[in-house]
N, C-alpha and C positions, 0 to 999 in steps of 0.2 A: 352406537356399537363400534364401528366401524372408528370416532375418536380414542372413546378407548383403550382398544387393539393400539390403536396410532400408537397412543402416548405409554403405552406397555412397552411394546417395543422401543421407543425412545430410551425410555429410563435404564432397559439391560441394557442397551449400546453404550449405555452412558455411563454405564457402571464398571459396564467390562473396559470401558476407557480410561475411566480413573484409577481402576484398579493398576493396571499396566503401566499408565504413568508414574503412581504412586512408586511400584518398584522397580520401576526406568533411574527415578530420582535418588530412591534410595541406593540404587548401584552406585550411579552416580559418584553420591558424597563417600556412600565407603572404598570406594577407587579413589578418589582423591585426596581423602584419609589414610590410606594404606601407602600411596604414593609419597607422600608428606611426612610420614615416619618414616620410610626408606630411606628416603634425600636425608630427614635429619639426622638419621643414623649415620649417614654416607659422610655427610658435613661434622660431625662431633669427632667421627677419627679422622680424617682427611678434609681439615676446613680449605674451601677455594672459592675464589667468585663466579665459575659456571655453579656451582654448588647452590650457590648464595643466591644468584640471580632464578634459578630455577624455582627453587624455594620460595624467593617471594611471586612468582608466576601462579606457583599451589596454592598459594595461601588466599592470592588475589580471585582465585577462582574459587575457592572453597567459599569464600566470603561474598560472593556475587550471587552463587548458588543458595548459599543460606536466608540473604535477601529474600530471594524468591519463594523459599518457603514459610518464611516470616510473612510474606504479604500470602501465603496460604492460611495461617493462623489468623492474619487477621479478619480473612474473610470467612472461617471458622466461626470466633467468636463470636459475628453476629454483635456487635458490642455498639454503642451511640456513638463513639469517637470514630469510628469507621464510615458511618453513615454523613460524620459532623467535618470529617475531613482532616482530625485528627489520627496521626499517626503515632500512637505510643507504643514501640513495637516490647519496649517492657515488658507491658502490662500484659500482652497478649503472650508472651513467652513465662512470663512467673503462672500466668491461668492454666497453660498447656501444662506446665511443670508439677501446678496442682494436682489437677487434674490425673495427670501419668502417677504424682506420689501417693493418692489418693487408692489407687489400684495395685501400687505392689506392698510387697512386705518387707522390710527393711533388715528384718533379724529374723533369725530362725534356730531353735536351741534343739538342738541332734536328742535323740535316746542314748548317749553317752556322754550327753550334759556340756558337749563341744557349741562354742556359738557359730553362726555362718552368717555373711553379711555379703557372700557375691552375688547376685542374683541367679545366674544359671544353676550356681551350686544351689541355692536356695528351691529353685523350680524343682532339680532331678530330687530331690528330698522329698518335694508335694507330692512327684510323680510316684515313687516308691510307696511314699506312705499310703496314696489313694489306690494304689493297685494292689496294696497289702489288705489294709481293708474291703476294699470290695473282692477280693477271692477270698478271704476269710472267711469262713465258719465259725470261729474263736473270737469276739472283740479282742481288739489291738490297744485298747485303752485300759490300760491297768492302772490301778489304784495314785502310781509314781507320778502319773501322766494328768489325773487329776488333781494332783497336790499340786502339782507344778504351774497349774492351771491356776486353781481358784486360791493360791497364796496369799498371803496380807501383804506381802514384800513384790506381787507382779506389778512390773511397771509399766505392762500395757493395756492394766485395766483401770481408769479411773476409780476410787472411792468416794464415795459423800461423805462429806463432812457429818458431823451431827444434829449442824444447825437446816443443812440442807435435806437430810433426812426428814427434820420432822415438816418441814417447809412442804415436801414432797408427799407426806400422809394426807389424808382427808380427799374431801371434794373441791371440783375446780368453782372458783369465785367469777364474777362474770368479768371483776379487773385483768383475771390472768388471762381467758379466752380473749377479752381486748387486744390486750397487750400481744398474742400470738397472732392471730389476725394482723393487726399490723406491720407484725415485724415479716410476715412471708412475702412473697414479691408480690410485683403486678404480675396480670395476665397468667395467674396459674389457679385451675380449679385444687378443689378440697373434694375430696367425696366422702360421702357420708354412708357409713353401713348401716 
């Protein structure tokens, strides 16, 4: 019991620690980010070498900093080359980059047919829309919103082909159930309902 408790305890100190870190760091880098664009601003109207030499002081720091979060990624990923003593800090950066692209949405087309591609602009539009909806009484999804949706011409929804379609029909073969099997990783159950 008494381990337990211990190890409870532990894990929120350790929580509340990294949480605090996390956005220690991220001050951090947007202070020396916001710094970095001042100086350049400062150096493109009035170029000078205190200008110059500062500037690369920022840069040297930004990039010492980023190191360090780089080797937070890679102890993130959890990956064999970490364990192996390789350092592919790449690989560990395009997986985060996945990963983060994986989660947002890239395009977003207004109900006045305008597209939007900023993010923030993109988010206050989810927010509007989900706040319309759920105080609505009325669905918010009209007929236009559906066309627009289930198009032949949407290019964020894949189509099958015909050949894939019918590939797709019937019952599964016990080659395909192989073949799936195979391709999922190690060390991940399946459940079965």
């Amino acid at each position: 019991m008494f381990w337990e408790l211990l190890k409870c305890m532990i894990r929120g100190k350790t929580i509340s620690y990294a949480s605090y870190i996390k956005k220690k760091n991220t001050k951090t880098e947007n202070d020396l980010e916001l710094k970095l664009a001042k100086l350049l601003e400062n150096y493109e109207i009035d170029p000078s070498e205190l200008l110059n030499s500062e500037i690369k002081i920022l840069e040297n720091e930004l990039v010492q900093h980023r190191e360090k979060i780089v080797t937070g990624i890679m102890a993130r990923a959890k990956a064999r080359w970490v364990a192996e003593g390789e350092k592919c800090t790449n690989y560990f950066c395009n997986l985060e980059k996945r990963n983060y692209n994986e989660k947002i949405i890239p395009k977003l087309i207004k109900d006045n047919g305008e597209e939007i591609f900023n993010q923030s602009e993109i988010l206050e539009e989810q927010k509007s829309f989900y706040e319309k909806l759920y105080s609505s009484t009325n669905p918010i999804l009209h007929q236009e919103h559906k066309n627009l949706f289930f198009d032949e011409n949407n290019p964020f929804i894949r189509k099958l082909s015909d050949e894939q379609r019918l590939q797709a029909e019937g019952n599964l073969n016990t080659n395909e159930c192989l073949k799936t099997l195979k391709n999922m990783k190690n060390s991940t159950s399946m459940s079965l309902l």
